[in-house]
ModelCIF file with pLDDT and N, C-alpha, C, O atoms, coordinates in Angstrom:
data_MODEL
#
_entry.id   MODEL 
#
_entity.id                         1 
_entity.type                       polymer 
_entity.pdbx_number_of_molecules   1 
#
_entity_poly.entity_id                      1 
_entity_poly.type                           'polypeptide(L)' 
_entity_poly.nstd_linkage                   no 
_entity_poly.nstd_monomer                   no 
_entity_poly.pdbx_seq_one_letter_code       
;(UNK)(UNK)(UNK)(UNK)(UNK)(UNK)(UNK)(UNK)(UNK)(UNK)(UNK)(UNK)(UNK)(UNK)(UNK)(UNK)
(UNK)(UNK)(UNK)(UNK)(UNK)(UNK)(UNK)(UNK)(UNK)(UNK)(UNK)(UNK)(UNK)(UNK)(UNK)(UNK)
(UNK)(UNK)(UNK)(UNK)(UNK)(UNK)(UNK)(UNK)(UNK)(UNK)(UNK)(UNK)(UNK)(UNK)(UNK)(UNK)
(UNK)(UNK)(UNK)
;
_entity_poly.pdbx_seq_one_letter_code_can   XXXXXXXXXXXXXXXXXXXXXXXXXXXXXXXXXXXXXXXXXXXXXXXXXXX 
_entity_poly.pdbx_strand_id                 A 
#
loop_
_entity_poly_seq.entity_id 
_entity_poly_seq.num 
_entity_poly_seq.mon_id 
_entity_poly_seq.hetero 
1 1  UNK n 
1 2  UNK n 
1 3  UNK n 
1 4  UNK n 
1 5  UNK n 
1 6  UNK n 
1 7  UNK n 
1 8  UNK n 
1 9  UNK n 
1 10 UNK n 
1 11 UNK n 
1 12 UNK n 
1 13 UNK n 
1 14 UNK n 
1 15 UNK n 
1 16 UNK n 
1 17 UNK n 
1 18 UNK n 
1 19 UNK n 
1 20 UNK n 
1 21 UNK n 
1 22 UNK n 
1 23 UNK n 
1 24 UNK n 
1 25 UNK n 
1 26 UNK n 
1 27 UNK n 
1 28 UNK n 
1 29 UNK n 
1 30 UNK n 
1 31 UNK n 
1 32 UNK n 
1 33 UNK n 
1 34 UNK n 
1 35 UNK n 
1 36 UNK n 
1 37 UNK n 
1 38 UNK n 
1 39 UNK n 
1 40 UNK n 
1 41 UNK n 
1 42 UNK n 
1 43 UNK n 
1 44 UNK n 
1 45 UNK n 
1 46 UNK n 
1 47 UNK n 
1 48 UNK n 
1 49 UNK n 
1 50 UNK n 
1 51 UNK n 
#
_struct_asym.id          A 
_struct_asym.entity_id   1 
#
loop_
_ma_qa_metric.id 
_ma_qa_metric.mode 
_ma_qa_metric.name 
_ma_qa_metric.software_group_id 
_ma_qa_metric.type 
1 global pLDDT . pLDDT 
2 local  pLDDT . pLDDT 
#
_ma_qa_metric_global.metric_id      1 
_ma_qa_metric_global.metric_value   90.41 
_ma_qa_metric_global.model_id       1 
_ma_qa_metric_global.ordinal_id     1 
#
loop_
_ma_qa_metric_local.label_asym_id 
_ma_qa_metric_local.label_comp_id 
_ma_qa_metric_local.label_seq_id 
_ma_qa_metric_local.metric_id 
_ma_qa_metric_local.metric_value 
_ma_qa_metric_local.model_id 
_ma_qa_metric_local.ordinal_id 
A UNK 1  2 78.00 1 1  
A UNK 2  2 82.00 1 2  
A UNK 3  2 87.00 1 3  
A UNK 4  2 88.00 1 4  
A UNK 5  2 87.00 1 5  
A UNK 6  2 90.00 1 6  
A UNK 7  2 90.00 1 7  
A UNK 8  2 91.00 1 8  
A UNK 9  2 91.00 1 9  
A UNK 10 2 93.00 1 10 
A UNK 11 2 92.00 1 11 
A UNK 12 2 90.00 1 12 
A UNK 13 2 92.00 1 13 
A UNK 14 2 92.00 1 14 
A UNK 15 2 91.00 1 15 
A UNK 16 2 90.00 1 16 
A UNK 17 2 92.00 1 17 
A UNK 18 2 93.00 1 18 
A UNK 19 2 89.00 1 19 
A UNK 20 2 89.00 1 20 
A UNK 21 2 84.00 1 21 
A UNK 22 2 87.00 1 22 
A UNK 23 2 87.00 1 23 
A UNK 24 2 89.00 1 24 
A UNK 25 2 90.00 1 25 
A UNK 26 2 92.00 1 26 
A UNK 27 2 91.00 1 27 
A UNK 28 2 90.00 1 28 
A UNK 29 2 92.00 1 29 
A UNK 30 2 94.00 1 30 
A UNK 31 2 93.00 1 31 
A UNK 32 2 93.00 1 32 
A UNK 33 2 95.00 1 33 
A UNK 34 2 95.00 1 34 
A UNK 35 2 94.00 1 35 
A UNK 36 2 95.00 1 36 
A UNK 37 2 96.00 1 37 
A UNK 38 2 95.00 1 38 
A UNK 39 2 95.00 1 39 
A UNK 40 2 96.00 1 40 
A UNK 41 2 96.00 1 41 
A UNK 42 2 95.00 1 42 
A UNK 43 2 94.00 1 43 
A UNK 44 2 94.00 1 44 
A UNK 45 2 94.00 1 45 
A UNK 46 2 92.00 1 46 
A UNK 47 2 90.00 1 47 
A UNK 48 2 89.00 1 48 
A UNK 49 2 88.00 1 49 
A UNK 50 2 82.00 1 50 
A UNK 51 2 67.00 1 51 
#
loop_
_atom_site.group_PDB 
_atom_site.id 
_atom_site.type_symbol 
_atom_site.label_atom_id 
_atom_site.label_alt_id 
_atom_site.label_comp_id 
_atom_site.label_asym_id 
_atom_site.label_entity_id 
_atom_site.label_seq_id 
_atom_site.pdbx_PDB_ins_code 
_atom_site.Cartn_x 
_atom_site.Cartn_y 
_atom_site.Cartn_z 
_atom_site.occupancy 
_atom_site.B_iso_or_equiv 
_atom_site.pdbx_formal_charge 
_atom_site.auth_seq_id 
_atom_site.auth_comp_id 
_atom_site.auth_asym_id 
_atom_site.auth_atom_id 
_atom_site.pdbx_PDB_model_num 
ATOM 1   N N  . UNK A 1 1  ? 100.812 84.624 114.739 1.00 78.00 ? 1  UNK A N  1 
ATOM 2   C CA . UNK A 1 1  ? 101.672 85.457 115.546 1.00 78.00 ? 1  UNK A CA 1 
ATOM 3   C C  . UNK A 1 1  ? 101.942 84.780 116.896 1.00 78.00 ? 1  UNK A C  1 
ATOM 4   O O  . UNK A 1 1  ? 103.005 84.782 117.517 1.00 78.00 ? 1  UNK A O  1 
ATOM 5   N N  . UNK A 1 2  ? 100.744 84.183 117.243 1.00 82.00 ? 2  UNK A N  1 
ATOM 6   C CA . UNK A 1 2  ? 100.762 83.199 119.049 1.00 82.00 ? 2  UNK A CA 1 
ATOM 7   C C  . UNK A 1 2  ? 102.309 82.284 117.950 1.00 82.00 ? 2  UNK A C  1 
ATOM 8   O O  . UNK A 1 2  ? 103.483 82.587 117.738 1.00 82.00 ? 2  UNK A O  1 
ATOM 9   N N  . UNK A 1 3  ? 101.639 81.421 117.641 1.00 87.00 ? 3  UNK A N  1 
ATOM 10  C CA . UNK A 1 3  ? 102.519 80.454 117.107 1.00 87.00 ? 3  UNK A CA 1 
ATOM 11  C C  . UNK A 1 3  ? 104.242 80.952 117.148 1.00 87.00 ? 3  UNK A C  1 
ATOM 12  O O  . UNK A 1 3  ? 105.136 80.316 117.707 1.00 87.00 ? 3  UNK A O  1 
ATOM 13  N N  . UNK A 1 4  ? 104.389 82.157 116.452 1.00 88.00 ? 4  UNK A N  1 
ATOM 14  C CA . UNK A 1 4  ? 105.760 81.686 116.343 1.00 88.00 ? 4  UNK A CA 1 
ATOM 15  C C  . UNK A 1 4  ? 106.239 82.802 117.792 1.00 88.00 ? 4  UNK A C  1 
ATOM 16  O O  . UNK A 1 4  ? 107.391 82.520 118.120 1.00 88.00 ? 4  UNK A O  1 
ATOM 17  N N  . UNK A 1 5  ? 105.704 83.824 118.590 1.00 87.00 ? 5  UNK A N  1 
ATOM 18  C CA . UNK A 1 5  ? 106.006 83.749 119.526 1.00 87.00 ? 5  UNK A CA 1 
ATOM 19  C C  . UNK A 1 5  ? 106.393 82.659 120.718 1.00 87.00 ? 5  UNK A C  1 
ATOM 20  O O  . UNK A 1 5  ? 107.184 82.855 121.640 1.00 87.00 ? 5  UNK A O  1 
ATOM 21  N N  . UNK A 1 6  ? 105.766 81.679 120.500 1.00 90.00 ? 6  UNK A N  1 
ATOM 22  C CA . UNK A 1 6  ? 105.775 80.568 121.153 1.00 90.00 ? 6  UNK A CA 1 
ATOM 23  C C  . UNK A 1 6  ? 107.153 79.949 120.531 1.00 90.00 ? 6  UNK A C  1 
ATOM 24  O O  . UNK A 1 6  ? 107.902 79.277 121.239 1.00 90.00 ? 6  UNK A O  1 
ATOM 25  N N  . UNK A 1 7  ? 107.348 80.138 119.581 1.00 90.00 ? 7  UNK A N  1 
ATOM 26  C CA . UNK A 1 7  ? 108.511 79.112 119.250 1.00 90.00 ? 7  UNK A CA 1 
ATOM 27  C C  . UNK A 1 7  ? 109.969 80.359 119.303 1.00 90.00 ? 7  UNK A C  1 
ATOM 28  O O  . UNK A 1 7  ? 111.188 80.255 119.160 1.00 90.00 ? 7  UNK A O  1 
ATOM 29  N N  . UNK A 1 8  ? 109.350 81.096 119.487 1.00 91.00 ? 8  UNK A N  1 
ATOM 30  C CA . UNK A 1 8  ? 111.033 81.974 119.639 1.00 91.00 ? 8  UNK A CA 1 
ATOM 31  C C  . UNK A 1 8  ? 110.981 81.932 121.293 1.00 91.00 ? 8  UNK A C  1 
ATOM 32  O O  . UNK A 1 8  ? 112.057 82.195 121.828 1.00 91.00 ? 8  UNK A O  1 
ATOM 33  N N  . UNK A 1 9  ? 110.030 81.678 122.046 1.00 91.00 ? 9  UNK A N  1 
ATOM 34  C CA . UNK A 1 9  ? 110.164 81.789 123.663 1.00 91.00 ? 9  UNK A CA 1 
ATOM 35  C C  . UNK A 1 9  ? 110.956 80.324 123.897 1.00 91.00 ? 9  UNK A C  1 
ATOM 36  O O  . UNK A 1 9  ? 111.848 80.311 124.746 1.00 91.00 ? 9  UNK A O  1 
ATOM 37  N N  . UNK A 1 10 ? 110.686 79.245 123.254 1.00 93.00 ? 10 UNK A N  1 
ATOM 38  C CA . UNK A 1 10 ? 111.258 78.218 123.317 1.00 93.00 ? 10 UNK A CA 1 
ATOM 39  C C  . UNK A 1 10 ? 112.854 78.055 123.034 1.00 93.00 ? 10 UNK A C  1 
ATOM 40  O O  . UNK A 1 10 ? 113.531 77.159 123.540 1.00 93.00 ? 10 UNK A O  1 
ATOM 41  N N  . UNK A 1 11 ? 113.417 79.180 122.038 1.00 92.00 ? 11 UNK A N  1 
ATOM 42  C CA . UNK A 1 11 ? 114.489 78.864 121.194 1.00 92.00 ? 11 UNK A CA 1 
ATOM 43  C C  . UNK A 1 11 ? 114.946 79.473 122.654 1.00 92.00 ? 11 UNK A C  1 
ATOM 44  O O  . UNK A 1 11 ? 115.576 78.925 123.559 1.00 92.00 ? 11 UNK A O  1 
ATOM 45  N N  . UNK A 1 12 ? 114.345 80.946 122.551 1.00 90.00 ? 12 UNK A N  1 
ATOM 46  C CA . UNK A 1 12 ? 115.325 81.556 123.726 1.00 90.00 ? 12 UNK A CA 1 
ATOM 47  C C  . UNK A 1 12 ? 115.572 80.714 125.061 1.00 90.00 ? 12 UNK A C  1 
ATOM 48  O O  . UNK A 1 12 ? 116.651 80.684 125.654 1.00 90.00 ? 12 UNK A O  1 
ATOM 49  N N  . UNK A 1 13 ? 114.568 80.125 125.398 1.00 92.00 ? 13 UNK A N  1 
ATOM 50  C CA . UNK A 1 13 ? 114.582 79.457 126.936 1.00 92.00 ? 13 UNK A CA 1 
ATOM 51  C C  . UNK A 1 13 ? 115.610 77.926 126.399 1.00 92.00 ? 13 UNK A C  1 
ATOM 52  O O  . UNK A 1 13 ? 115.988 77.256 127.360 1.00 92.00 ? 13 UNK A O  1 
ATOM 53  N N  . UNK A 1 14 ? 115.970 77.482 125.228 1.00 92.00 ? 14 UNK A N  1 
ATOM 54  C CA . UNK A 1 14 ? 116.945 76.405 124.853 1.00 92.00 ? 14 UNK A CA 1 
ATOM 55  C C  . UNK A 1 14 ? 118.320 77.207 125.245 1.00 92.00 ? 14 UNK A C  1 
ATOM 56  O O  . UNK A 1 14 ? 119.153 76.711 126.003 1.00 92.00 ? 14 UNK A O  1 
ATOM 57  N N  . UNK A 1 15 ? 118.448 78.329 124.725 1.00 91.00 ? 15 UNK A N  1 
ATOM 58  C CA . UNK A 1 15 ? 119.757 79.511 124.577 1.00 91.00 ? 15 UNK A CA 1 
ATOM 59  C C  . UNK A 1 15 ? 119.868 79.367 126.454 1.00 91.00 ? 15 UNK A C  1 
ATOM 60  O O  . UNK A 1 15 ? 120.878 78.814 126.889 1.00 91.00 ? 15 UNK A O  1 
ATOM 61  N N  . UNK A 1 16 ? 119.266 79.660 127.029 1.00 90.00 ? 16 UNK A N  1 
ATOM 62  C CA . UNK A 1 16 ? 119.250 79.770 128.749 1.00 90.00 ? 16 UNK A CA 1 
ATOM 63  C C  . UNK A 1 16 ? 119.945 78.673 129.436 1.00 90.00 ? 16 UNK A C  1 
ATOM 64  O O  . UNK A 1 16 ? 121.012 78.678 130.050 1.00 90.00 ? 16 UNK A O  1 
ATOM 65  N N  . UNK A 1 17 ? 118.876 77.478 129.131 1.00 92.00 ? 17 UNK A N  1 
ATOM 66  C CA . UNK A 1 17 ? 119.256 76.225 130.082 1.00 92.00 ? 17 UNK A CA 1 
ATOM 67  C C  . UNK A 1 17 ? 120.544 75.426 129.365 1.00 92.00 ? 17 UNK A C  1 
ATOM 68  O O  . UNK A 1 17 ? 121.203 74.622 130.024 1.00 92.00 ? 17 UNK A O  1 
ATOM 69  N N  . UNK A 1 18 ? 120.795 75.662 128.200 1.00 93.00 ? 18 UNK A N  1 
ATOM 70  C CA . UNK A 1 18 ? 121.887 74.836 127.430 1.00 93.00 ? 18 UNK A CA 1 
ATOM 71  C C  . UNK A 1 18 ? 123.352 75.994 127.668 1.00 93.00 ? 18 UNK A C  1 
ATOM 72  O O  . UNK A 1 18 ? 124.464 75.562 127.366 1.00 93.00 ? 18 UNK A O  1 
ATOM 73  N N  . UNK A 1 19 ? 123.211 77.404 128.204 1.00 89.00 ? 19 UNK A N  1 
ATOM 74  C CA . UNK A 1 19 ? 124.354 78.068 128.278 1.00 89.00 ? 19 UNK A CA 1 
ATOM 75  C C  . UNK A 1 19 ? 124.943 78.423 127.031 1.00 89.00 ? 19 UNK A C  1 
ATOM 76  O O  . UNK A 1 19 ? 125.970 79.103 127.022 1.00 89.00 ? 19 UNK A O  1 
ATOM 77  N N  . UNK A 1 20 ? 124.461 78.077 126.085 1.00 89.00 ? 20 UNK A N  1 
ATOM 78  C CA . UNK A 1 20 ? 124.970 78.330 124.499 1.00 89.00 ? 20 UNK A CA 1 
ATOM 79  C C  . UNK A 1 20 ? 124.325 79.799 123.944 1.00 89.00 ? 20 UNK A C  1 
ATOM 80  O O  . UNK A 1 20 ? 124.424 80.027 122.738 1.00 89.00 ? 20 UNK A O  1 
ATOM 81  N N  . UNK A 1 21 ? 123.798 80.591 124.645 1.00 84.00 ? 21 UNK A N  1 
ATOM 82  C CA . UNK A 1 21 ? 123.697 82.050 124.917 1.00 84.00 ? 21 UNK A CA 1 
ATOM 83  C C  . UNK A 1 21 ? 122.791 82.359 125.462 1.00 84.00 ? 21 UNK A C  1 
ATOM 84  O O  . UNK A 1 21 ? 122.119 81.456 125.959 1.00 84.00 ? 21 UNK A O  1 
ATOM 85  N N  . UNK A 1 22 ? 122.360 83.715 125.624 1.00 87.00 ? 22 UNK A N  1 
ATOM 86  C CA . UNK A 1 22 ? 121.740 84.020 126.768 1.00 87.00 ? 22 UNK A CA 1 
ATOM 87  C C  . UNK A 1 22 ? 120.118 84.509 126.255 1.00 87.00 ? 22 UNK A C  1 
ATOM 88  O O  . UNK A 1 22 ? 119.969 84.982 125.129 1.00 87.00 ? 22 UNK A O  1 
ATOM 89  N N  . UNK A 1 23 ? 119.449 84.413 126.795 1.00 87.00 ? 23 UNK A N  1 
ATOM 90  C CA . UNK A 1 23 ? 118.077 84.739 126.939 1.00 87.00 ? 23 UNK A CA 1 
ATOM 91  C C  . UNK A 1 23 ? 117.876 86.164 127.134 1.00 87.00 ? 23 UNK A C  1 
ATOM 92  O O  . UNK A 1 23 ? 118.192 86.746 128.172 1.00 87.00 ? 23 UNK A O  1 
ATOM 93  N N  . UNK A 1 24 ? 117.236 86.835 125.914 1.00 89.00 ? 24 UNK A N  1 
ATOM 94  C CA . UNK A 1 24 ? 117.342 88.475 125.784 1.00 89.00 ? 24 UNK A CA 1 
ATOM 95  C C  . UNK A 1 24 ? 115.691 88.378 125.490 1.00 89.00 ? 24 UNK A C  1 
ATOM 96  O O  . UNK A 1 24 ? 115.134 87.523 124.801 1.00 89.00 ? 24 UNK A O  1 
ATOM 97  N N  . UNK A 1 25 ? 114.911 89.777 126.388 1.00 90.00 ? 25 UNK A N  1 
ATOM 98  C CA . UNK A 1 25 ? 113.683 89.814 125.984 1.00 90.00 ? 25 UNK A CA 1 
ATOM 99  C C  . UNK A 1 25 ? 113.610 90.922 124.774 1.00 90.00 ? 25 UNK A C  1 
ATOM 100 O O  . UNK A 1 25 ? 112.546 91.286 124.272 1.00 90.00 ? 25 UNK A O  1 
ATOM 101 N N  . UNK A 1 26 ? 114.989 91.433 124.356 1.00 92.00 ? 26 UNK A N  1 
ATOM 102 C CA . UNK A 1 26 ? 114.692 92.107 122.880 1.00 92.00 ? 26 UNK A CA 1 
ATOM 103 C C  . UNK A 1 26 ? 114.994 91.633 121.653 1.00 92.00 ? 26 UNK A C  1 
ATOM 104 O O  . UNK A 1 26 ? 114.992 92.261 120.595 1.00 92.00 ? 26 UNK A O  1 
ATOM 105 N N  . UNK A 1 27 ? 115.196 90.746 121.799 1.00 91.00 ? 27 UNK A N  1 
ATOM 106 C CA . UNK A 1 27 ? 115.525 89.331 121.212 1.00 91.00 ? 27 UNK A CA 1 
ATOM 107 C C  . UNK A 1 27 ? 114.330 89.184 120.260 1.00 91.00 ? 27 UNK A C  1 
ATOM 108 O O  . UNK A 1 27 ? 114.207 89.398 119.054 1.00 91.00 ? 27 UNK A O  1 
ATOM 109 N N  . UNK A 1 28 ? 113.277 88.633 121.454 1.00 90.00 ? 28 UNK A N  1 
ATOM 110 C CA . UNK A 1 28 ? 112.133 88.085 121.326 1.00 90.00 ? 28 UNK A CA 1 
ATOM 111 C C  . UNK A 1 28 ? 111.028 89.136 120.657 1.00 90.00 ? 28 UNK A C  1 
ATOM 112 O O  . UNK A 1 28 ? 110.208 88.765 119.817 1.00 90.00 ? 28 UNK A O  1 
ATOM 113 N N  . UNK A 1 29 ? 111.117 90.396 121.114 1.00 92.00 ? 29 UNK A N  1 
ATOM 114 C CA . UNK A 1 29 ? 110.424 91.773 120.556 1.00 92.00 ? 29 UNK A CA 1 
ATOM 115 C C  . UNK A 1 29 ? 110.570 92.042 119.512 1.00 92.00 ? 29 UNK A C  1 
ATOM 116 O O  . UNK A 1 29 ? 109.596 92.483 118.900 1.00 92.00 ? 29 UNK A O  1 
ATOM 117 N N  . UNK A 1 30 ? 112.283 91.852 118.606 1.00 94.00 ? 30 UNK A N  1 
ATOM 118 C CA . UNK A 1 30 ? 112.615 92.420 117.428 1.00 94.00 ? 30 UNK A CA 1 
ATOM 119 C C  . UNK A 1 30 ? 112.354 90.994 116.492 1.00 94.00 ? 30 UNK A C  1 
ATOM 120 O O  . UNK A 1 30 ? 112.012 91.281 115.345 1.00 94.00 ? 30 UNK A O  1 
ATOM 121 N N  . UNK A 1 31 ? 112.426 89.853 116.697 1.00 93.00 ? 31 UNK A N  1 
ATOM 122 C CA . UNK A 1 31 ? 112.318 89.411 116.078 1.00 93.00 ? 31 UNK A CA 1 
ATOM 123 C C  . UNK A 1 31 ? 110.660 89.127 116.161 1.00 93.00 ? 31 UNK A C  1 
ATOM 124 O O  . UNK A 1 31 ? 110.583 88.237 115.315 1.00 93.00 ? 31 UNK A O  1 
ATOM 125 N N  . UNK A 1 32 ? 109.818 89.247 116.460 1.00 93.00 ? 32 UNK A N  1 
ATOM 126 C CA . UNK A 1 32 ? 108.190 89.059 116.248 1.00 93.00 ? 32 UNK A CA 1 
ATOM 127 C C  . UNK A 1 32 ? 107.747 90.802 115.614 1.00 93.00 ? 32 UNK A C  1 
ATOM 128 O O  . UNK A 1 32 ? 106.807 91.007 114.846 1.00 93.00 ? 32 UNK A O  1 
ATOM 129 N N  . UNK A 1 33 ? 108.702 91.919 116.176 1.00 95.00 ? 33 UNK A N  1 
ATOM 130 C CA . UNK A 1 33 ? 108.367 93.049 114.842 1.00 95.00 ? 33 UNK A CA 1 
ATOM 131 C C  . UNK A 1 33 ? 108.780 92.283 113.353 1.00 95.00 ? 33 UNK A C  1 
ATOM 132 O O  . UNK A 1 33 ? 107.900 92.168 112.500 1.00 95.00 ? 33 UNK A O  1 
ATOM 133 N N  . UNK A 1 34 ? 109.976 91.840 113.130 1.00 95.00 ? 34 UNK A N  1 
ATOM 134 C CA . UNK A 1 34 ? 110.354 91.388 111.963 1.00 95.00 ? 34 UNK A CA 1 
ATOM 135 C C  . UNK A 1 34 ? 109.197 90.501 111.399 1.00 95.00 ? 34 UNK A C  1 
ATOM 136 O O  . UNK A 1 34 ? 108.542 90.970 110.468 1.00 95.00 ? 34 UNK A O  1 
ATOM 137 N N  . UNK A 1 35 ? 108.967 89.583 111.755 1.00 94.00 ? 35 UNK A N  1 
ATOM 138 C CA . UNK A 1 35 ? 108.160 88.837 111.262 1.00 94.00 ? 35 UNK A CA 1 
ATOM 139 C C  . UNK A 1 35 ? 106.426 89.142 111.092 1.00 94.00 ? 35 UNK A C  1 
ATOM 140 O O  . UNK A 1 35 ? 105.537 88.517 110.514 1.00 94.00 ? 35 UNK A O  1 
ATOM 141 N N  . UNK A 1 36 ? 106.434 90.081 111.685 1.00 95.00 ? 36 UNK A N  1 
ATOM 142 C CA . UNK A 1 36 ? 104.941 91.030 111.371 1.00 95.00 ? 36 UNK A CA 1 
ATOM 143 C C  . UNK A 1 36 ? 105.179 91.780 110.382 1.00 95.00 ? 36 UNK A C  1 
ATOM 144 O O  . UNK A 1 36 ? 104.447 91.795 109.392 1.00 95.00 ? 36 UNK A O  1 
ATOM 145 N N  . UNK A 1 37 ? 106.362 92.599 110.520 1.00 96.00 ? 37 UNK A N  1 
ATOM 146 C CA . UNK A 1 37 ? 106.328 93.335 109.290 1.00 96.00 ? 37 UNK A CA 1 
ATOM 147 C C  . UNK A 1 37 ? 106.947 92.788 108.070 1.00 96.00 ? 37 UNK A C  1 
ATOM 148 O O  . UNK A 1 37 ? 107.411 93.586 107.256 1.00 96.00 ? 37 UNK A O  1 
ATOM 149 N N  . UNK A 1 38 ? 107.011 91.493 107.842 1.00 95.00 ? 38 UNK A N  1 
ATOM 150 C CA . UNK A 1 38 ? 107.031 90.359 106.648 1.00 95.00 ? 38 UNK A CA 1 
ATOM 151 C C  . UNK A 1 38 ? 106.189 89.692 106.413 1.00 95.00 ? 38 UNK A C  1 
ATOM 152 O O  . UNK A 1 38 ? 106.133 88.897 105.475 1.00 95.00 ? 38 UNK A O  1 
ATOM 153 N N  . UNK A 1 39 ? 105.121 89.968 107.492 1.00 95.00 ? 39 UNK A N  1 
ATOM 154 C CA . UNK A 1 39 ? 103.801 89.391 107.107 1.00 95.00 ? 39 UNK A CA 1 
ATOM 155 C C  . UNK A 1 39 ? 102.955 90.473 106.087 1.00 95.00 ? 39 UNK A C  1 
ATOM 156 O O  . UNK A 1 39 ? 102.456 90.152 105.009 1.00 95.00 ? 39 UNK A O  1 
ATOM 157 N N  . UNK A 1 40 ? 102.915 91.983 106.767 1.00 96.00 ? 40 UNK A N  1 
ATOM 158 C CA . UNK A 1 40 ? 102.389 92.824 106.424 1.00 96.00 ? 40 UNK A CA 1 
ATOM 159 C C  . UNK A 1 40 ? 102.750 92.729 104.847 1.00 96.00 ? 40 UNK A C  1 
ATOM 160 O O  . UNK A 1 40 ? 101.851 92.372 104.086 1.00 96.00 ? 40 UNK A O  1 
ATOM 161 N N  . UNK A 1 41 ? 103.890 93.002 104.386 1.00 96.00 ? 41 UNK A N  1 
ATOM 162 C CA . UNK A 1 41 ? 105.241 93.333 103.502 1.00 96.00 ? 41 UNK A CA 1 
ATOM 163 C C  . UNK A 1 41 ? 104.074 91.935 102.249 1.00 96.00 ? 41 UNK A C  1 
ATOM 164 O O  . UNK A 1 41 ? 103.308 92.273 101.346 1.00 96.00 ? 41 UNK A O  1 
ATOM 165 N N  . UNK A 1 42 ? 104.328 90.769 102.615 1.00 95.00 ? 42 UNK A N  1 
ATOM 166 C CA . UNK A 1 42 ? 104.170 89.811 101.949 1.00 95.00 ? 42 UNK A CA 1 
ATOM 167 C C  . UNK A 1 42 ? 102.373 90.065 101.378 1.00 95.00 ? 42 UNK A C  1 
ATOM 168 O O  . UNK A 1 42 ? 101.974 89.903 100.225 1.00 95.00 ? 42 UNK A O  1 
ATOM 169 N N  . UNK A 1 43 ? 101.474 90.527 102.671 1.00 94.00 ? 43 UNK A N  1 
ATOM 170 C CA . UNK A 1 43 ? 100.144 90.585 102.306 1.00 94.00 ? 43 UNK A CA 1 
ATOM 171 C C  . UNK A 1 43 ? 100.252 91.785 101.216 1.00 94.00 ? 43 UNK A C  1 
ATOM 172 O O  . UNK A 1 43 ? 99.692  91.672 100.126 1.00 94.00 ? 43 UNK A O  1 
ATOM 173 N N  . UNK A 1 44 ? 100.890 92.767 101.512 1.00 94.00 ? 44 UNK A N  1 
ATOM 174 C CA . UNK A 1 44 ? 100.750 93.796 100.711 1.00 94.00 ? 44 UNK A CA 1 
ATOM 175 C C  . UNK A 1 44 ? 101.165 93.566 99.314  1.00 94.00 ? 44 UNK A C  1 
ATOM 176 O O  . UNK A 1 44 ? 100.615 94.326 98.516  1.00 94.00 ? 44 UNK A O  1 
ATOM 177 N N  . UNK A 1 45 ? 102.130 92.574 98.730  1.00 94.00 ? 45 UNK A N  1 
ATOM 178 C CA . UNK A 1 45 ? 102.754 91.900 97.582  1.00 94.00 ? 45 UNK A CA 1 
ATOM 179 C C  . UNK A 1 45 ? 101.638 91.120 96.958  1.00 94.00 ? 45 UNK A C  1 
ATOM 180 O O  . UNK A 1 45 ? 101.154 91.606 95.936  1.00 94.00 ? 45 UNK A O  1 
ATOM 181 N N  . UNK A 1 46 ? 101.068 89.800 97.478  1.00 92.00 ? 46 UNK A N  1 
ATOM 182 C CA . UNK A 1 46 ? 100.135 89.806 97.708  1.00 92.00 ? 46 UNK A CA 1 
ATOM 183 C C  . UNK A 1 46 ? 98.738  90.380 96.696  1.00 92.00 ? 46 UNK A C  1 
ATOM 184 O O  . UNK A 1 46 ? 98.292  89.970 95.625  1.00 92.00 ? 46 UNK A O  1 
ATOM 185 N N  . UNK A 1 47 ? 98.435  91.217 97.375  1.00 90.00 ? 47 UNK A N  1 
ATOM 186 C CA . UNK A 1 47 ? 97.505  91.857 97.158  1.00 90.00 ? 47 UNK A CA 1 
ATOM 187 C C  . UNK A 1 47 ? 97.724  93.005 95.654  1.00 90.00 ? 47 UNK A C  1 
ATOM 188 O O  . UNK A 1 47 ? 96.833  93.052 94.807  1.00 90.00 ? 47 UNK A O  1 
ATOM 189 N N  . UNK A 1 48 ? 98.692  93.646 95.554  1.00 89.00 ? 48 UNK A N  1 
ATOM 190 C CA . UNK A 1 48 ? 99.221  93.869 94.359  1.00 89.00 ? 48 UNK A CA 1 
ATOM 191 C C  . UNK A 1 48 ? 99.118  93.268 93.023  1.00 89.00 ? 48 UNK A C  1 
ATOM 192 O O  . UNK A 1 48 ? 98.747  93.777 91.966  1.00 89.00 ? 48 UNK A O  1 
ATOM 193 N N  . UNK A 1 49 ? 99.477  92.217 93.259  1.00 88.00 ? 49 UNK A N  1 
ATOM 194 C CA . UNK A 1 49 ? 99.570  90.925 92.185  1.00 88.00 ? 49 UNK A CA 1 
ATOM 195 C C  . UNK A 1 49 ? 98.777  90.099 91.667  1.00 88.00 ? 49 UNK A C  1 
ATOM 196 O O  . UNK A 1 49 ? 98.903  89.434 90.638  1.00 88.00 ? 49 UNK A O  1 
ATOM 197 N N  . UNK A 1 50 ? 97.489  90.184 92.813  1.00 82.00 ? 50 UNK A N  1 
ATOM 198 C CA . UNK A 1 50 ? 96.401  89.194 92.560  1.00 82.00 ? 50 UNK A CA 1 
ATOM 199 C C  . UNK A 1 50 ? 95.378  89.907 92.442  1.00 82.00 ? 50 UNK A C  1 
ATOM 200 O O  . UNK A 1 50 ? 94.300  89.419 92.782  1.00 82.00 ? 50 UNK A O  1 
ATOM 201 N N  . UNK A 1 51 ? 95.426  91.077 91.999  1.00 67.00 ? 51 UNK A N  1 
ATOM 202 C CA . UNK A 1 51 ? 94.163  91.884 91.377  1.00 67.00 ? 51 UNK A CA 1 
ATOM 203 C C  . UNK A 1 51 ? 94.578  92.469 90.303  1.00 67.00 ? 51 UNK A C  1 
ATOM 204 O O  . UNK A 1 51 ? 93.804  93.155 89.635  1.00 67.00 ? 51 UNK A O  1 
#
C-alpha cells in the first residue's frame, strides 16, 4: 500500500511540474481506495478457490 502510494504521489507531482495536468489530492485518495479494494476483492477470490 506504502509502495504504490508512493508511486501515484510521484505520477501526480510529474502531472504538476510538467503542466500536463494538475495535481488533485482526490486523485490520490480514490485511486489507493481502488486499489485496496482490488486487493481485498482479489484476496477474497483467492481464498475461495484455494480451499
Amino acid at each position: 500500500m506504502f509502495g504504490f502510494i508512493s508511486c501515484i504521489l510521484i505520477v501526480e507531482a510529474l502531472q504538476y511540474f510538467t503542466r500536463m495536468g494538475i495535481f488533485e489530492v482526490d486523485d490520490i485518495i480514490l485511486n489507493t481506495f481502488g486499489v485496496y479494494l482490488g486487493w481485498i476483492l482479489c484476496s477474497a477470490i483467492d481464498k475461495r478457490f484455494n480451499y
